[in-house]
C-alpha positions in Angstrom: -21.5 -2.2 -72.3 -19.7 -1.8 -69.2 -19.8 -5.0 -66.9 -21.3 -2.7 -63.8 -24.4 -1.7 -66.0 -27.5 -4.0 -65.2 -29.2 -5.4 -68.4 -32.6 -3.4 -67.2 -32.7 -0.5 -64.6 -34.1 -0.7 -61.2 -37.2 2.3 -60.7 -37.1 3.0 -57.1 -39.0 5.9 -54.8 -36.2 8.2 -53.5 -36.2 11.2 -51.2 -40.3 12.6 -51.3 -41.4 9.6 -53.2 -39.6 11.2 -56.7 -38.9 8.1 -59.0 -35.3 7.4 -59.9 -33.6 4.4 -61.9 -30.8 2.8 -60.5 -28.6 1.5 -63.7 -25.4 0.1 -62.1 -24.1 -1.3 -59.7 -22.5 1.8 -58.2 -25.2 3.7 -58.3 -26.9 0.5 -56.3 -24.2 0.9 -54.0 -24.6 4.5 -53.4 -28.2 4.1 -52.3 -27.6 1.0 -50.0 -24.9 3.2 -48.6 -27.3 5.8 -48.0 -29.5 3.8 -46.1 -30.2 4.9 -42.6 -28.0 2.8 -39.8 -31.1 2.3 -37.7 -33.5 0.9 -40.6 -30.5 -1.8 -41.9 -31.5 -5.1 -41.9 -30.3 -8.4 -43.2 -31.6 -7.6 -46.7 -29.7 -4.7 -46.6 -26.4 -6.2 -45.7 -27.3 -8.8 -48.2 -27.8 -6.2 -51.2 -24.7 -3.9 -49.8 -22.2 -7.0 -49.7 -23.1 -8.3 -53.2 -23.0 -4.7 -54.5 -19.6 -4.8 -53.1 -18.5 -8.3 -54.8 -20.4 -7.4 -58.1 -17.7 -4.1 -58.1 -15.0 -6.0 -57.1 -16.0 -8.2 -60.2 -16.3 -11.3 -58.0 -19.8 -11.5 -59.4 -22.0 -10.3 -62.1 -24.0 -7.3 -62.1 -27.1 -8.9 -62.7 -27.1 -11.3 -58.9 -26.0 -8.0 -57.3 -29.2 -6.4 -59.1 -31.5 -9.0 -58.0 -30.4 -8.8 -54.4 -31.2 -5.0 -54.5 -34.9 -5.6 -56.5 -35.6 -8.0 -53.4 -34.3 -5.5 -50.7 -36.1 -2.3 -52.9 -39.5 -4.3 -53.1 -39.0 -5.6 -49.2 -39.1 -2.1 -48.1 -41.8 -1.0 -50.7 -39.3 1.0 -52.6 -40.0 0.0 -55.8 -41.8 2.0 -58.8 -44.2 1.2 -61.0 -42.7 0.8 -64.6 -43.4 3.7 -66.7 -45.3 1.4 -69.5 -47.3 -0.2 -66.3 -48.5 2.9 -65.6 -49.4 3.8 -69.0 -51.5 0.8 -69.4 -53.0 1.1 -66.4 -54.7 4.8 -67.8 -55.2 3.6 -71.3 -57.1 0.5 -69.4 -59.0 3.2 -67.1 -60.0 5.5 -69.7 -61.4 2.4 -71.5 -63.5 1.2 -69.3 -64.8 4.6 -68.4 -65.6 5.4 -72.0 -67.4 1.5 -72.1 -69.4 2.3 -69.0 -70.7 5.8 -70.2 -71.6 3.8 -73.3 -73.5 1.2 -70.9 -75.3 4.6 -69.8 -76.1 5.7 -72.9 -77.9 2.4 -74.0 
């Protein structure tokens, strides 16, 4: 595995709220980069810098990911994980199907 790539992959809301996973550092990078100049903020400088030293191997990938989960979920970027979600419907439709039952009784 390249030393870049994180161990699990960041789901973030990009552009009209589409769902995309960031995987390595560069591709962390890229979106930090991409960041609007007036909505930067010290969790963005944070995040960009250690992208920066995680690519200039001065530290792993993994702090560098964690710095960029805490600036993603700061600014409500963050996804829900696909198998969240599922279980979240399986857990809805259950509870619908118990309730109707309830009725039925």
């Amino acid at each position: 595995m390249r030393p870049d790539v994180f161990k699990q992959p960041v789901t973030i809301f990009v552009g009209l709220g589409f769902p995309a996973e960031v995987r390595t550092v560069m591709e962390a990078y890229r979106h930090l980069d991409e960041w609007p100049a007036m909505l930067r903020d010290a969790a963005h400088s944070v995040a960009l810098k250690a992208c920066a030293a995680a690519l200039r191997g001065e530290i792993e990938a993994e702090t560098a990911r964690g710095l960029f989960l805490a600036f993603a979920e700061k600014h409500d970027l963050l996804a829900p994980e696909k198998t969240a979600v599922t279980s979240a419907r399986v857990a809805q439709r259950g509870s619908a199907r118990a309730s109707s039952a309830d009725l039925e009784s």
